[in-house]
C-alpha positions as CSV (number, residue, x, y, z in Angstrom):
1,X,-36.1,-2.9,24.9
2,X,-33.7,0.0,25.2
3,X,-34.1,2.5,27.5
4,X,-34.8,6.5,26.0
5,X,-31.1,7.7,24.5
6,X,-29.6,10.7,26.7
7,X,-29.1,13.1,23.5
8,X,-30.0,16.9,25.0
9,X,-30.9,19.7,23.6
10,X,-28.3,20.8,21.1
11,X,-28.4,17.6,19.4
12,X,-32.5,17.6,19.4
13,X,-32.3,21.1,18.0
14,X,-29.9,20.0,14.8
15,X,-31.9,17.5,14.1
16,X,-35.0,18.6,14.4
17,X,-34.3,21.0,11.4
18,X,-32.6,18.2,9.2
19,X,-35.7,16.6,6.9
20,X,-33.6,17.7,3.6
21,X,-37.1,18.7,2.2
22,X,-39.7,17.9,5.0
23,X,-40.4,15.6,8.0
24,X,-40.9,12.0,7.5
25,X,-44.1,12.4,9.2
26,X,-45.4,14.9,6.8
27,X,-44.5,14.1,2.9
28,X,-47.8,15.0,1.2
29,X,-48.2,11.4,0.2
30,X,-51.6,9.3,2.4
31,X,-50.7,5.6,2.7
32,X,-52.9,3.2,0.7
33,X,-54.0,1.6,3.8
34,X,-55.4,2.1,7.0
35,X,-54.2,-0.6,8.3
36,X,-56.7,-2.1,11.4
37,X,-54.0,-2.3,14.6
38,X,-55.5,-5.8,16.3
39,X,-53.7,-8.2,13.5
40,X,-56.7,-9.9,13.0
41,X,-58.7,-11.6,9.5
42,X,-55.8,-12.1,8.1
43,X,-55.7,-15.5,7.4
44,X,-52.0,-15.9,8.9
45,X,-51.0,-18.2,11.0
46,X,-48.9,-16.7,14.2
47,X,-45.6,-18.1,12.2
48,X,-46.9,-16.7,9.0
49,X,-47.2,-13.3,10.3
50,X,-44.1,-13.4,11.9
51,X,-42.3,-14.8,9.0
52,X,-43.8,-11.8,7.0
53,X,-42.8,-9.5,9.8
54,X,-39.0,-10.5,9.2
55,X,-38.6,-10.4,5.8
56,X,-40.4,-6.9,5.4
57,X,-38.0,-5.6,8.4
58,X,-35.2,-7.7,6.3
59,X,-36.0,-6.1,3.3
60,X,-35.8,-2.4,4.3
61,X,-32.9,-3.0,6.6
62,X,-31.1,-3.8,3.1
63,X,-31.1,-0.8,1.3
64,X,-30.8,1.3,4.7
65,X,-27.7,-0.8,5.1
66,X,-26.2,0.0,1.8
67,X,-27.2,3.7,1.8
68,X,-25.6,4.3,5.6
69,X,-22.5,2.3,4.3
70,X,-21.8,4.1,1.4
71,X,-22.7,7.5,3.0
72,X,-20.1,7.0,5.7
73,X,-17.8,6.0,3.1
74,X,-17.5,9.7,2.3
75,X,-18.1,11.3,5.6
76,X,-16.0,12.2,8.2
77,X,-18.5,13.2,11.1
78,X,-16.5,15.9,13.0
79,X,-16.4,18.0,10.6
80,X,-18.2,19.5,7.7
81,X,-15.1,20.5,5.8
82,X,-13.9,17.1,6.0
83,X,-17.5,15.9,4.4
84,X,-16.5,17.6,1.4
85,X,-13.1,16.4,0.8
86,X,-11.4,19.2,2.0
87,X,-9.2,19.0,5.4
88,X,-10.7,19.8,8.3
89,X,-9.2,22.6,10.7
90,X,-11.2,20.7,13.6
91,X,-8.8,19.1,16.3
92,X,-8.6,15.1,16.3
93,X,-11.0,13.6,18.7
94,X,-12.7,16.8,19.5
95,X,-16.6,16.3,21.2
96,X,-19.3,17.8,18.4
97,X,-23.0,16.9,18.7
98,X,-22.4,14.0,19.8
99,X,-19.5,12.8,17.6
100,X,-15.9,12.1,17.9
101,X,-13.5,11.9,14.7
102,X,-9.8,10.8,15.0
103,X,-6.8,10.8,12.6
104,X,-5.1,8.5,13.0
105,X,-7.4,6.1,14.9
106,X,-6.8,6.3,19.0
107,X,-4.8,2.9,17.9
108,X,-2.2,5.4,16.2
109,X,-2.2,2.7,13.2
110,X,-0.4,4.7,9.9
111,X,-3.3,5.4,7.4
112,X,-6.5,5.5,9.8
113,X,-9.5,7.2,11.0
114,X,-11.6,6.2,13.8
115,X,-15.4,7.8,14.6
116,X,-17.7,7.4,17.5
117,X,-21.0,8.4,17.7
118,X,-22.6,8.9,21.2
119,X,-25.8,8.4,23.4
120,X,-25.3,11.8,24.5
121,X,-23.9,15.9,23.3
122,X,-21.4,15.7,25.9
123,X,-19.5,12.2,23.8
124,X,-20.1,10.0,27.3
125,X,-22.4,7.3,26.3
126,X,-20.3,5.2,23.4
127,X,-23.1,4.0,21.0
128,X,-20.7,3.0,17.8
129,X,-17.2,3.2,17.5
130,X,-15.7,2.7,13.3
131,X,-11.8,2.3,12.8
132,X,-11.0,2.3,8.9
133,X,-7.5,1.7,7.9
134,X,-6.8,2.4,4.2
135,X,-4.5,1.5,1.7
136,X,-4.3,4.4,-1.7
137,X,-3.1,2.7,-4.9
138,X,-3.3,5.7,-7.4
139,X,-7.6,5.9,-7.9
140,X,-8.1,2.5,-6.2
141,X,-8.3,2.3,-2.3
142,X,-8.8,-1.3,0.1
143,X,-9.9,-0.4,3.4
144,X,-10.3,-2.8,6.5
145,X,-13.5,-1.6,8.1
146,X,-14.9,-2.4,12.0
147,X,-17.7,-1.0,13.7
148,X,-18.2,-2.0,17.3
149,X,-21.9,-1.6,18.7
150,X,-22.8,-0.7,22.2
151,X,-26.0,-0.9,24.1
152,X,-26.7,2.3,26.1
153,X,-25.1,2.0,29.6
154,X,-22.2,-0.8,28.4
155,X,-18.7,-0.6,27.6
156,X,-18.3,-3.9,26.2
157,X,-19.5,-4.1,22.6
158,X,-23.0,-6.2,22.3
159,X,-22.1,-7.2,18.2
160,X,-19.1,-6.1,15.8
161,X,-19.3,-5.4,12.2
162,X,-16.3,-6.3,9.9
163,X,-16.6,-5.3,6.1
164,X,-13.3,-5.4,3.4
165,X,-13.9,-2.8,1.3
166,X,-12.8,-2.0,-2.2
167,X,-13.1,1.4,-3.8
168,X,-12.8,2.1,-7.5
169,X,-12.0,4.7,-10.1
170,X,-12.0,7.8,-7.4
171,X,-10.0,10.6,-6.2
172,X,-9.0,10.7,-2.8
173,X,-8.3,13.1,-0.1
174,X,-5.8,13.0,2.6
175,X,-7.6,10.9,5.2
176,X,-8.5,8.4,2.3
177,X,-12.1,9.7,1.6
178,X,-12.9,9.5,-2.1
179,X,-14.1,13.1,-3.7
180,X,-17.7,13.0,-4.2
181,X,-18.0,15.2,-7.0
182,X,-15.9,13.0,-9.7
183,X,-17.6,9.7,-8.4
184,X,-16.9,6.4,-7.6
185,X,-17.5,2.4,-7.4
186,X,-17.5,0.8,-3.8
187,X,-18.2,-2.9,-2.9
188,X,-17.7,-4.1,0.2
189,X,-18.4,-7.6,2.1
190,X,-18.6,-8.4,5.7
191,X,-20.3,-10.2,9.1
192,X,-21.8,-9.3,12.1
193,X,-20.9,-11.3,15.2
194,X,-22.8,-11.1,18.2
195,X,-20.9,-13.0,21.3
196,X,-18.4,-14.0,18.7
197,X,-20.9,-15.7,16.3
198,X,-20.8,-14.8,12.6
199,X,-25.2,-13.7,12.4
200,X,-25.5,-11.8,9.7
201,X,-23.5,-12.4,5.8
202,X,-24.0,-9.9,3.6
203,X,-22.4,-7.6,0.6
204,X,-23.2,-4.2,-1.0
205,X,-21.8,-2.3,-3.9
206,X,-22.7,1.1,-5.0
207,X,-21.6,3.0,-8.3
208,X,-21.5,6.6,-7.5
209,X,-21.5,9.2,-10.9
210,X,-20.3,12.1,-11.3
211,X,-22.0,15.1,-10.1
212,X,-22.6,18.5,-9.9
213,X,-24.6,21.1,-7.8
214,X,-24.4,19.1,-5.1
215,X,-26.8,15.9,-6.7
216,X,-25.2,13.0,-8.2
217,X,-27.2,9.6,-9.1
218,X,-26.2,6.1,-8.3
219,X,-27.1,2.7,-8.5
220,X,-26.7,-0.4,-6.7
221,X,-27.1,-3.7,-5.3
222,X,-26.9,-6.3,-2.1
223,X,-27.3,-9.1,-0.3
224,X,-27.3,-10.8,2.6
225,X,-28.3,-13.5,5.0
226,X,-29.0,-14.7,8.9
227,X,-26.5,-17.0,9.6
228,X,-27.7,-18.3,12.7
229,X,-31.3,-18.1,11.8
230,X,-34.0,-17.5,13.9
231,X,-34.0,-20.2,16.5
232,X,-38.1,-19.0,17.8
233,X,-39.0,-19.8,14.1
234,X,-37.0,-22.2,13.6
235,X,-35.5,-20.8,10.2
236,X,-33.5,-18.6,8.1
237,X,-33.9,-15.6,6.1
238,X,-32.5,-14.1,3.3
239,X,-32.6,-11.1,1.1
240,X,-31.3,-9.8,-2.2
241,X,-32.2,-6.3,-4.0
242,X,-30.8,-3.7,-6.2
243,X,-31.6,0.1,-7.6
244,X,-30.2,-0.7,-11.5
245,X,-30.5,2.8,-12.1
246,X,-32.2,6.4,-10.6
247,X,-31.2,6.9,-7.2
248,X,-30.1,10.3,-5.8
249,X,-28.0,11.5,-3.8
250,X,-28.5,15.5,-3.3
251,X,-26.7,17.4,-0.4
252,X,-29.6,20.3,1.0
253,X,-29.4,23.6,2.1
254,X,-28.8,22.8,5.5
255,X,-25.9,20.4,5.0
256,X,-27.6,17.5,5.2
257,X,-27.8,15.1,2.4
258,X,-30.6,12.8,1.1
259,X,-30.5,9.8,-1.1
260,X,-33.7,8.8,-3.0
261,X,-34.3,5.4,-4.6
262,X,-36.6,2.5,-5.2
263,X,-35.3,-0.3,-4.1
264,X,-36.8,-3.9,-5.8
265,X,-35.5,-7.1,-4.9
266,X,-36.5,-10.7,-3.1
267,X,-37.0,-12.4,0.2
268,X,-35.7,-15.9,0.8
269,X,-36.4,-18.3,4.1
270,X,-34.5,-22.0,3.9
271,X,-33.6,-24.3,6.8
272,X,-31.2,-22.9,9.3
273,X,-27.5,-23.2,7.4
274,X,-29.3,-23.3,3.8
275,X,-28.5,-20.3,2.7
276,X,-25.0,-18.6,1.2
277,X,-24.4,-15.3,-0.2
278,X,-23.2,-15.5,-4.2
279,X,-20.7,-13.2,-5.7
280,X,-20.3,-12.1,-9.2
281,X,-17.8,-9.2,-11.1
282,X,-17.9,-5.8,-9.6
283,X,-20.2,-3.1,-11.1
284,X,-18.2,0.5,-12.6
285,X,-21.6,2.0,-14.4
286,X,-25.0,2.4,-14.5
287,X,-27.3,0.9,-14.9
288,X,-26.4,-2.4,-13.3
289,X,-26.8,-5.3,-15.6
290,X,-26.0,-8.4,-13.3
291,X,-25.7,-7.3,-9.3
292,X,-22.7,-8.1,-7.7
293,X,-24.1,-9.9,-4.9
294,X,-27.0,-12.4,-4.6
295,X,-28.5,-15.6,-2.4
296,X,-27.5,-19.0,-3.3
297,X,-30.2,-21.5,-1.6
298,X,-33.6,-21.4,-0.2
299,X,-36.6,-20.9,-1.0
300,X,-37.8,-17.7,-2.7
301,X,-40.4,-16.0,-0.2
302,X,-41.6,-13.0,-2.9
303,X,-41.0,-9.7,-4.4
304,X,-41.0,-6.5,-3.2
305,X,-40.4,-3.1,-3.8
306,X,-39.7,-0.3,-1.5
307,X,-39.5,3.5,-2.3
308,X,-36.8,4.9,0.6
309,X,-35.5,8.9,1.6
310,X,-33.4,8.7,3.9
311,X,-31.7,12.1,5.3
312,X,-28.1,12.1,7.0
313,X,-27.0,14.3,9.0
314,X,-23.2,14.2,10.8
315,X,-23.3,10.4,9.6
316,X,-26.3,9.7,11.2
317,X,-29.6,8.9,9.6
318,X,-31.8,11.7,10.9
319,X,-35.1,11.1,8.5
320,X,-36.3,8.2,6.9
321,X,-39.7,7.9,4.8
322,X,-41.0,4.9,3.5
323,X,-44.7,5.1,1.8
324,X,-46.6,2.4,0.7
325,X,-43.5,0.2,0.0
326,X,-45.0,-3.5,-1.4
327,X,-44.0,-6.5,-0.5
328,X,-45.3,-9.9,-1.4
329,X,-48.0,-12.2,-0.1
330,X,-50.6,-8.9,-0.2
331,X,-48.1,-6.9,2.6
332,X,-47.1,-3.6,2.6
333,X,-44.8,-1.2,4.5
334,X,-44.8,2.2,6.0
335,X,-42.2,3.9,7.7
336,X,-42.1,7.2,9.6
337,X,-39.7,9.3,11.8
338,X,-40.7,10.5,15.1
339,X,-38.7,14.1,14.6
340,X,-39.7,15.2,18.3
341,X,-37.6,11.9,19.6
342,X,-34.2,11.9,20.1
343,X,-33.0,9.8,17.0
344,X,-31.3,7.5,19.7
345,X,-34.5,6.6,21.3
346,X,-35.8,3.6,20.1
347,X,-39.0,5.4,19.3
348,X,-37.6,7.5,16.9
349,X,-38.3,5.1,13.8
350,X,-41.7,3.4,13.6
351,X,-42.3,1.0,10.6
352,X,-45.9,-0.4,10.4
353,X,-46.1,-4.1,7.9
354,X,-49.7,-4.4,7.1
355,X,-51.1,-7.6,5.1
356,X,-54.3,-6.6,3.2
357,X,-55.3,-3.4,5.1
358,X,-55.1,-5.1,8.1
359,X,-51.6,-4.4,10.6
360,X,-49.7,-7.8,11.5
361,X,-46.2,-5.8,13.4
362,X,-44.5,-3.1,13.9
363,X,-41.0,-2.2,14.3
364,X,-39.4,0.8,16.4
365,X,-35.6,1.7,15.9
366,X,-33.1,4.4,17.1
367,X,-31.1,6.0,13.9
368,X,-29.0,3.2,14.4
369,X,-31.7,0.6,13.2
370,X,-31.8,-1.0,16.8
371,X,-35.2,-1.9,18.5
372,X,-37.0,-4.7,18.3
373,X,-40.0,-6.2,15.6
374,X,-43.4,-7.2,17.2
375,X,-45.9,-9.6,15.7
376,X,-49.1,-7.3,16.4
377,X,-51.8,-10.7,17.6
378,X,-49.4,-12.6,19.3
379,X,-47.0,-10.1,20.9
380,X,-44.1,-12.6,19.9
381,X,-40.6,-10.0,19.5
382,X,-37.6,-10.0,17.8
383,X,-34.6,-8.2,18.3
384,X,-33.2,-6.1,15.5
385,X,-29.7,-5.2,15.0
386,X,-28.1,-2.6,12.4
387,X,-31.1,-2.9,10.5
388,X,-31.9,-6.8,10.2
389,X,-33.1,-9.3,12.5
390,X,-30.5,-11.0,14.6
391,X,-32.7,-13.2,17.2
């Protein structure tokens, strides 16, 4: 488990004030369930309740992963001029709450941007490092995209994160950002390797409308799958979901901006190697009719559906609410933000899976969804990785 992050003051103070409408730990809306904390009665086997554990951890990870995507699509994170398509006055590579932003990247490669996002105000601690390198044909753009991931204390990346990216029907900006305000299509497919080892598949695409007064909606889809599975279980998992129509994306008051959807899909588990990720047209329009991406293999583990706000604040994910999200087999999900943490503390996001009132894990995660999933009556532990679980 990860030690506490390093962040200070400044950075505590920013984000303590960035709920874009209230703390995750005080919405107004009482869980359905109490859920009893000894993961007992529930008629799961220690397996079971781990399997369930994963797929509901799976499952959120999925929308949270096509949500930050899309959101950092259109963000540079040094500056706030440069987060709405203008060009930013602030020098290249300059430290600000924890966040560096280059153009070009520190590579000098022709048509780049690099950001890193730190441990720590003062831009010592490296936590992730994104180089994008863009190519602009008239309102279409590809981009090469790689995010390397460090544990606190390392300079040697513990997993990397390569996506190709497409982006349709948008208007950029000089850095290659597309413009918010007239909307867009983006779909993008990748891996993450840990120790050189393709883990996790997966795909998202996101429509984007036009807006105005700082909301626009969007729809969506995704997919993905762990590759290597999870050799403790002895299996793989899978999941698919979409938002076909009503999500938000609304930019508050304080410059933060918050994206509101329900996000339905399915949970899949097969024999390690069984499953693939299937690919179909690209979406331009709401609402989506067939999803882009899908699973191809398995076995279908269930349904669920999962209600998600998730605040951002200079790229990071600074509050994230989930109430009373269902899942199959009888589970539910909960997820709050610790708001007195530092959002890199691994306390910061706590998500409780319950089956039928009674608690069977919990995850805990730093803003970068990295912690680690415990099965609550056998103490067995996973780690979790940009939002999934890797091992």
């Amino acid at each position: 488990m990860r030690t506490p992050a390093l962040l200070g003051l400044a950075l505590t103070l920013v984000f303590a004030g960035c709920g874009g409408g209230g703390s995750a730990t005080s919405t107004g809306v009482t869980p359905t369930t109490n859920p009893t904390p000894n993961g007992g009665n529930t008629g799961l086997s220690p397996q079971a309740a781990s399997e369930h554990a994963v797929n509901a951890t799976n499952a959120l990870g999925d929308p949270i992963n096509t949500i930050t995507d899309f959101n950092n699509s259109i963000t540079a994170p040094a500056s706030s001029s440069i987060r709405r398509g203008a060009l930013s006055t602030t020098p290249s590579g300059t430290c600000s709450n924890g966040v560096e932003f280059f153009v070009p990247d520190t590579n000098n490669d022709p048509n780049s941007t690099e950001s890193k996002a730190f441990y720590d105000t003062a831009c010592t601690q490296l936590a992730r490092d994104v180089v994008r390198i863009f190519t602009v044909n008239g309102s279409n753009e590809s981009v090469n995209r790689t995010e390397k991931i460090f544990a606190i204390n390392n300079t040697t990346p513990s997993s990397v994160r390569t996506d190709t990216v497409t982006i349709l029907n948008a208007t950029f900006d000089a850095k290659g950002f597309p413009l918010v305000a007239n909307g867009f299509a983006r779909t993008s497919t990748g891996e993450l390797d840990l120790a050189g080892s393709k883990t996790i598949d997966s795909g998202n695409e996101m429509v984007l409308l036009a807006g105005s007064n700082g909301t626009n909606s969007f729809c969506s889809d995704s997919a993905g799958f762990n590759a290597t599975g999870i050799q403790s279980l002895g299996e793989t998992f899978g999941w698919q979901g979409a938002v076909l129509t009503g999500g938000t994306r609304t930019v508050n008051a304080d410059g933060s901006v918050t994206w509101t959807a329900t996000h339905t899909g399915s949970t899949f588990k097969g024999a390690i190697g069984a499953l693939s990720l299937a690919t179909a047209a690209p979406n331009t329009a709401c609402p989506i009719t067939t999803p882009q991406f899908s699973i191809g293999g398995g076995t279908q583990g269930g349904q669920f559906s999962i209600p998600v706000a998730a605040t951002y604040t200079h790229s990071l994910l600074t509050n994230l609410t989930v109430t009373n999200a269902t899942l199959a087999n009888g589970d539910t999900l909960n997820v709050t933000t610790n708001t007195s943490a530092s959002p890199t503390s691994n306390t910061f996001i706590t998500g409780i899976i319950s089956n039928n009132a009674t608690q069977i894990a919990t995850f805990n995660v730093d803003t970068f969804g990295d912690g680690t999933l415990t099965n609550t009556a056998s103490g067995a532990q996973f780690v979790v990785t940009n939002w999934h679980v890797v091992k």
